[in-house]
Residue, then its C-alpha position, 0 to 999 in steps of 0.5 A: x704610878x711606879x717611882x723609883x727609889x731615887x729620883x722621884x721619878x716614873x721608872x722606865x719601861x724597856x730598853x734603856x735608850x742611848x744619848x745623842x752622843x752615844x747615837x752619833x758616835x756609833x754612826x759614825x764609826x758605822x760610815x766609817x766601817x761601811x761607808x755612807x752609801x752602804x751603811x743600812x738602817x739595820x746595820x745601825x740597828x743591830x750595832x745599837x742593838x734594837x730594831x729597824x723600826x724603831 
């Protein structure tokens, strides 16, 4: 298993991921934009920068 040099810990794999915070206020500002309605997963997903499906 890979550790990294700092914390001891596996190194992540990937994308770096958002916080909850981070998540909620991007979506909110999306529904604002957008409105509740209108405002699609892929809006959310391009704004966060990954897929829909994930």
């Amino acid at each position: 298993m890979e550790l990294t040099d700092t914390a001891n810990r596996p190194a992540k794999r990937g994308r770096p991921g958002y916080d909850q915070e981070t998540v909620l206020r991007i979506a909110v500002e999306a529904f604002n934009e957008y409105g509740y309605d209108a405002t699609s997963m892929g809006k959310l997903a391009d704004r966060l920068g990954i897929s829909k499906s994930a």
